[in-house]
C-alpha positions as CSV (number, residue, x, y, z in Angstrom):
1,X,0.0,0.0,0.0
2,X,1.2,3.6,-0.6
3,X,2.5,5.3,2.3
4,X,0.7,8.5,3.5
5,X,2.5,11.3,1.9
6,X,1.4,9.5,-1.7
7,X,-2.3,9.4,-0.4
8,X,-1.6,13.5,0.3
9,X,0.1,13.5,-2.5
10,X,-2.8,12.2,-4.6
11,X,-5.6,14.0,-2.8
12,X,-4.1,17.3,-3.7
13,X,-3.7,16.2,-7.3
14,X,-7.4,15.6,-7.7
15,X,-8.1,19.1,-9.6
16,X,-10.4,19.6,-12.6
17,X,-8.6,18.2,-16.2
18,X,-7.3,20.0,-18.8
19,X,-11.1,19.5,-20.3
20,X,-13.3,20.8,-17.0
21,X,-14.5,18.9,-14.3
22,X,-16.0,15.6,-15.7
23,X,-19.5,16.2,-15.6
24,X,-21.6,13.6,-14.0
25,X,-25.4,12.4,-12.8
26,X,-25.5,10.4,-10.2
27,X,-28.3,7.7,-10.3
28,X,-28.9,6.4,-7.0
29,X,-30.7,4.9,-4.2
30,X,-29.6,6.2,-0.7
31,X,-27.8,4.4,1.6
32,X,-25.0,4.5,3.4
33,X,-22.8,4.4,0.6
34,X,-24.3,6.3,-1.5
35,X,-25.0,9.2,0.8
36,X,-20.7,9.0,0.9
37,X,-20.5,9.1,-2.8
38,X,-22.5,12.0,-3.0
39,X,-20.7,13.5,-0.2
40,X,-17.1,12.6,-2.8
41,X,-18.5,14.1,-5.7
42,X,-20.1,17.5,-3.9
43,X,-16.3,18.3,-2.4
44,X,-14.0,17.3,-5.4
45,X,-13.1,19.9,-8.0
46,X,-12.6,17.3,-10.9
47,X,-16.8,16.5,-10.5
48,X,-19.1,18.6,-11.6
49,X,-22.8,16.9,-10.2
50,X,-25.5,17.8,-12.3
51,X,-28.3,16.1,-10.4
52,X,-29.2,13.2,-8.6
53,X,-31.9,10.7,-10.1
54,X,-33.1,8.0,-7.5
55,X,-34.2,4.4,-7.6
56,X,-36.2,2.0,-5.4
57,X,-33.1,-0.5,-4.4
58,X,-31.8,-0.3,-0.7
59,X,-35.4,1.4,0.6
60,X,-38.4,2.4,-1.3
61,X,-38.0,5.2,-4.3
62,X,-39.9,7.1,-1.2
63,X,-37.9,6.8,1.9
64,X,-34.5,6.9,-0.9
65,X,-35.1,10.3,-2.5
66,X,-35.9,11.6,0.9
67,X,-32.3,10.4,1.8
68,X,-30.8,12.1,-1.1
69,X,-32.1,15.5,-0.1
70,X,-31.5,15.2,3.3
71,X,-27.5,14.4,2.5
72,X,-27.9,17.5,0.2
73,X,-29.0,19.2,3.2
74,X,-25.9,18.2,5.3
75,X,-23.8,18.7,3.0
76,X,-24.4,22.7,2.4
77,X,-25.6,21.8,-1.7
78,X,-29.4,23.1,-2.0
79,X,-28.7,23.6,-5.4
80,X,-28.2,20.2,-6.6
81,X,-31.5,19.2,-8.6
82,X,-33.1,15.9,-7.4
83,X,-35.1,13.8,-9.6
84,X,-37.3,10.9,-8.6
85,X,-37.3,7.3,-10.7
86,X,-38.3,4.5,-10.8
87,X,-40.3,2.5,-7.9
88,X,-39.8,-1.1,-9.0
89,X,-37.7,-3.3,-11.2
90,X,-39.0,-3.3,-15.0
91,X,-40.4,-7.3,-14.3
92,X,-39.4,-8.2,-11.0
93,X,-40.9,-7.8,-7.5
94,X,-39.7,-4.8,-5.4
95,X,-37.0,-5.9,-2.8
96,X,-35.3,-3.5,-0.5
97,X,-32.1,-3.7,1.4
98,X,-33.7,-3.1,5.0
99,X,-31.4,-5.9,6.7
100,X,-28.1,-3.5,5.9
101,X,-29.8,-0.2,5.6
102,X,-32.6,-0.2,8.0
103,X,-36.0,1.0,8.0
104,X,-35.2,4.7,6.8
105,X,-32.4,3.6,4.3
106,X,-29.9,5.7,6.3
107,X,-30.5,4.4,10.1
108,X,-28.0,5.5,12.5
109,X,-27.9,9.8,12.0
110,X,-30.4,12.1,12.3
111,X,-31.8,13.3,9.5
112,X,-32.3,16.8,8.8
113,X,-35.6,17.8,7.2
114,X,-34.9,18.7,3.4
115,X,-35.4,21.9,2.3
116,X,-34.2,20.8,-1.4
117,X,-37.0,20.0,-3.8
118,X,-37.8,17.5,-5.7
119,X,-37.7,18.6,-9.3
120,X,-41.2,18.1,-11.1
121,X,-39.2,16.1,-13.9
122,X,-38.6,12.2,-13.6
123,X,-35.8,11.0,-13.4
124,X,-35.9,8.8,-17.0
125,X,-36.5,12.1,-18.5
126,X,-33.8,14.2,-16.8
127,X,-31.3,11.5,-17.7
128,X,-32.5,11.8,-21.8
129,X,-32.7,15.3,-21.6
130,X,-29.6,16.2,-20.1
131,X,-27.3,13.7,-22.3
132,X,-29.3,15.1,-25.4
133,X,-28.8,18.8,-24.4
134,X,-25.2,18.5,-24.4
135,X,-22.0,17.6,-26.7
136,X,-21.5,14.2,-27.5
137,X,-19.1,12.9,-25.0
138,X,-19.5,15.7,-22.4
139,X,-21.7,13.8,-19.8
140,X,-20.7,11.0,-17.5
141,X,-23.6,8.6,-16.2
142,X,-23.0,7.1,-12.2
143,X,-25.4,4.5,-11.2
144,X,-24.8,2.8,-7.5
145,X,-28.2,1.5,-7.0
146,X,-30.5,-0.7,-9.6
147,X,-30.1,0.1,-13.1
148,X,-33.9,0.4,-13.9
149,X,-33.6,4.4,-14.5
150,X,-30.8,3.6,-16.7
151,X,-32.4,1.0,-19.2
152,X,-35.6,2.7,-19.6
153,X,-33.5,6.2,-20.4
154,X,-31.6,3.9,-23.1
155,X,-34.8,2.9,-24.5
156,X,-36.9,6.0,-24.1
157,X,-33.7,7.7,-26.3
158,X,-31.7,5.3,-27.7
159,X,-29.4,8.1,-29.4
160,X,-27.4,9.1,-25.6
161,X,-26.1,5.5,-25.9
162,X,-23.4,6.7,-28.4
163,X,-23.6,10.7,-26.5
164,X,-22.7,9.7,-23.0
165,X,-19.1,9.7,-22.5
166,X,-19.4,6.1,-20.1
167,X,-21.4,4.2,-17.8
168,X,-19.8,3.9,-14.6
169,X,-21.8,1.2,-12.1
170,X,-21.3,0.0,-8.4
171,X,-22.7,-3.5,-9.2
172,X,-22.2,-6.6,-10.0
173,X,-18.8,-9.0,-9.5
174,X,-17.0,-11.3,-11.5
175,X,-15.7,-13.5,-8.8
176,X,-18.5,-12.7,-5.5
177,X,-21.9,-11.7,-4.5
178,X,-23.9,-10.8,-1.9
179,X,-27.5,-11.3,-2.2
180,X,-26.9,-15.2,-3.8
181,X,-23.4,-16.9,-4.2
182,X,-23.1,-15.7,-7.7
183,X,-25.1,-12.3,-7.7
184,X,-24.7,-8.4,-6.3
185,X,-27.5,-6.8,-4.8
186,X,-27.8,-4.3,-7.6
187,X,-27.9,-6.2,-10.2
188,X,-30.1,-9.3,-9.0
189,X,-32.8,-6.9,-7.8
190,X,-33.3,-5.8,-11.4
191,X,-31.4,-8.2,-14.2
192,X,-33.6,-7.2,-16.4
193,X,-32.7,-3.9,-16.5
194,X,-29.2,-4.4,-15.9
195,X,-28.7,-6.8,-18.8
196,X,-30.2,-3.9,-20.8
197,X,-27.2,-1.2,-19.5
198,X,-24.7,-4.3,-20.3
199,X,-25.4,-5.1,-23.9
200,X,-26.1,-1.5,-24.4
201,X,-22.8,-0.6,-26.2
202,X,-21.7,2.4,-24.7
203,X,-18.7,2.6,-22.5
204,X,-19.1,1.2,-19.4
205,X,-16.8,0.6,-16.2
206,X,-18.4,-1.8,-13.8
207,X,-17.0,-1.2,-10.0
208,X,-18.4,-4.6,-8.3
209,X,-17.5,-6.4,-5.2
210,X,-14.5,-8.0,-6.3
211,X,-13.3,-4.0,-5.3
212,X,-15.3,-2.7,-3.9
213,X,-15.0,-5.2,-0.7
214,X,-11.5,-3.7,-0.6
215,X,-12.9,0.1,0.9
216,X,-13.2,-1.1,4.4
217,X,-14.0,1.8,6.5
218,X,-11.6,0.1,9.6
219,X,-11.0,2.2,13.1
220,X,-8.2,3.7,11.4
221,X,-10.5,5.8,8.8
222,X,-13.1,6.4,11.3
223,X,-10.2,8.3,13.5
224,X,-9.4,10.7,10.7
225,X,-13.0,11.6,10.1
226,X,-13.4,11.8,13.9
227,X,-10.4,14.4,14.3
228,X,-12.2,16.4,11.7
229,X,-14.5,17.6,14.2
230,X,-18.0,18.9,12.0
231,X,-21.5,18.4,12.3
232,X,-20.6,16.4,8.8
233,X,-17.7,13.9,10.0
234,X,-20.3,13.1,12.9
235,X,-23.0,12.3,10.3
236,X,-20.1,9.8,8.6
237,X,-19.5,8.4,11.7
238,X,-23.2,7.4,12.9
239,X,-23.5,6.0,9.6
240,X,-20.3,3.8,9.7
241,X,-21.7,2.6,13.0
242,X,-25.0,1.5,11.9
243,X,-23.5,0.1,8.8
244,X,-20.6,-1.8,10.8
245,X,-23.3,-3.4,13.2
246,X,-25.3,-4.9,9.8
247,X,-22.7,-6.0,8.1
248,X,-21.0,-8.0,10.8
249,X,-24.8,-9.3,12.1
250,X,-26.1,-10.5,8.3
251,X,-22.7,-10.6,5.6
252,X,-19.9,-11.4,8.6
253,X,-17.8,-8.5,7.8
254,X,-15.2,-6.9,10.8
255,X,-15.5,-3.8,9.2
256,X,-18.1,-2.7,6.4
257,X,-17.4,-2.0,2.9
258,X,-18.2,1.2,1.5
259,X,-19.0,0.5,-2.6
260,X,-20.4,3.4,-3.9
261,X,-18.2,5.9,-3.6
262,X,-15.2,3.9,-5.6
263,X,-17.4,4.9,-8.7
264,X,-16.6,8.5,-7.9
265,X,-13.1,8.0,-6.6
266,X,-12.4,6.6,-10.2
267,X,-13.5,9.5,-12.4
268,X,-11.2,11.7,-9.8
269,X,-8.4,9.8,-10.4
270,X,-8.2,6.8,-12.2
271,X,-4.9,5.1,-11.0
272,X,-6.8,4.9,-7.8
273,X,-9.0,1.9,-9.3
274,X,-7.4,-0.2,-11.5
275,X,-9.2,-1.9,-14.5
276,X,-9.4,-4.4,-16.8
277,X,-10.7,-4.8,-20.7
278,X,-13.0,-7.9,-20.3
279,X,-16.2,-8.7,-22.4
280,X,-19.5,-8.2,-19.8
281,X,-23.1,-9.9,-19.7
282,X,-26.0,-10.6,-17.3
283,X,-27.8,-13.9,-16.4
284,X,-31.6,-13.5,-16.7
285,X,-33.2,-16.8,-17.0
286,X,-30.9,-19.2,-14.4
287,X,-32.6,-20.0,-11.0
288,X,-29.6,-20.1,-9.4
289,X,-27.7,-17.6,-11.0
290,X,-30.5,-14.5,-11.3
291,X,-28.4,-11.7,-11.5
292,X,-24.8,-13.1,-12.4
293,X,-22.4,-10.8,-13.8
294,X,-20.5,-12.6,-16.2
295,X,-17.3,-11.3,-17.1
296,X,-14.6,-12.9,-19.9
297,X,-11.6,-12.9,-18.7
298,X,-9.9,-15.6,-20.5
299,X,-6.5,-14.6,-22.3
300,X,-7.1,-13.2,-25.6
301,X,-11.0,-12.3,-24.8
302,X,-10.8,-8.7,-24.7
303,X,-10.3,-8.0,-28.1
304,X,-10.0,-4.5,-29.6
305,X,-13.3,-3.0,-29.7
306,X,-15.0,-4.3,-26.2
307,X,-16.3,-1.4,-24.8
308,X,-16.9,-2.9,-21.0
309,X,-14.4,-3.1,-18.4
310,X,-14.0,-4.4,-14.4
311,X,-12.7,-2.5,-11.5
312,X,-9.8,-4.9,-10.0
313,X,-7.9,-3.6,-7.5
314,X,-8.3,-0.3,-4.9
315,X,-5.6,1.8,-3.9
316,X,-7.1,2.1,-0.6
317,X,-4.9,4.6,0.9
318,X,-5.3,7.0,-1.7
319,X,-9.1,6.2,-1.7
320,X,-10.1,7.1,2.0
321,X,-7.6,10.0,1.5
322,X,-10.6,11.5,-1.2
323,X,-13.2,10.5,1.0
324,X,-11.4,11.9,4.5
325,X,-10.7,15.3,2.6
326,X,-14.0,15.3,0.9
327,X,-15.9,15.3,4.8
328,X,-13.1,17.9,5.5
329,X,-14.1,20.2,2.8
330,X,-17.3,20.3,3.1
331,X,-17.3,20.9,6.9
């Protein structure tokens, strides 16, 4: 692991591009993690968040959106627009992720009343409009919950496949899951949907447990957002606690694994996740393996022109340095 002066190093580094901040909109369905990946792309410079689009997935599309302008509301960012999606999978039963994220979807703080709106347009539409109103290549689409929003914006405008710039989704695994032995929450809750994203053919990075069960938030982290001293860092910290007492009680975990946010830590800075080329498809039909994320990664199987890719390996020094300094500025 790097050392801490390269974690410093790194944090520092994480300024806009040549090219502008990338410019992102951030699909998801909060939880825990989610509320931290939100809180990752508010603070850096090298994000620009357009808006937040929800999606029933840890709680109801209800309780969730609430969530999302509530951490708005922490975090000092009224004027983040927030869009409300879909309710339920496109086929599936609704299932919610109340044994890790409790009743609320973010048990463990307080929440603070929102005073953000929620915009009047869905979030299917935001997504088509916004990736339609802009240059080809200049948006960035983040989705850390059930890719439902996602499919039926692909479908609804089939043109911002080959406008958005890439796909970026917590999901998924090509060696673990979560929910079954073979399938990640996200995905399994609506394959349907997420098969959809997969075979779309745009550009798409898929951050799944195989990494994201790397970002441990261990003692050690929770010190240097407890030395912080804000209102903020003590909102991290009750979640952490909550989250820490669900994953050891249901999934076994010492400390818990924060996924979302290593989709935002890699459009910062790249060399923080590292990737590989490998050709990328869903299981639909299979009893037992609803919600698989199949990923080639035979020799010789990424052959020029695959457009799909799988986080690998976390810097995790150099990712909880983003996340410490991102509670830090916005304090």
């Amino acid at each position: 692991m790097p050392d801490p002066q390269t974690t410093t190093r790194r944090v520092e580094q994480a300024a806009p591009r040549p090219d502008g901040p990338r410019r992102i909109i951030l699909d998801c369905d909060p939880g825990h993690d989610d509320a931290v990946a939100i809180m990752l792309a508010l603070a850096s410079p090298a994000i620009e968040l357009l808006g937040i689009t929800t999606v029933g997935g840890n709680q109801t599309v209800q309780k969730i959106t609430r969530n999302a302008q509530s951490v708005l509301e922490m975090c000092g960012r009224q004027d983040v627009p927030v869009h409300r999606g879909s309710a339920r999978p496109l086929l599936r039963d609704v299932h919610v992720a109340g044994d890790i994220h409790g009743e609320s979807g973010l048990d463990g703080v307080e929440l603070p009343a929102p005073t953000v709106p929620v915009a009047d347009a869905r979030a299917v539409q935001y997504i088509a409009d916004t990736v339609m109103a802009a240059e080809p290549g200049e948006i960035t689409l983040v989705a850390t919950g059930p890719l439902t929003n996602l499919a039926l914006a692909a479908r609804l405008e089939p043109e911002i496949i080959e406008r958005v710039r890439e796909v970026v989704i917590m999901g998924g695994g090509y060696h673990e899951g979560n929910v079954s032995p073979v399938a990640e929450f996200n995905i399994w809750a609506d394959p349907e949907a997420a098969a959809i994203v997969v075979d779309a053919g745009w550009e798409l990075t898929m951050v799944g447990l195989d990494l994201t069960h790397q970002a441990l938030a261990t003692a050690d982290v929770e010190e240097q957002v407890r030395a912080i001293g804000t209102d903020l860092a003590e909102f991290f910290l009750g979640l952490m606690g909550f989250f820490r007492r669900t994953y050891q009680e249901v999934q076994g975990f010492d400390d818990p694994p924060v996924h979302d946010p290593c989709t935002i830590a890699y459009l910062i800075d790249p060399s923080v996740v590292r990737t590989r080329r490998a050709p990328l498809h869903v299981e639909t039909s299979g009893d037992l393996t609803r919600g698989m994320t199949v990923a080639d990664l035979r020799p010789g199987a990424d052959l020029e022109g695959c457009r799909t890719q799988v986080a690998t390996e976390l810097d995790r020094d150099a990712f909880w340095g983003m996340v410490v300094e991102a509670i830090r500025v916005l304090g």
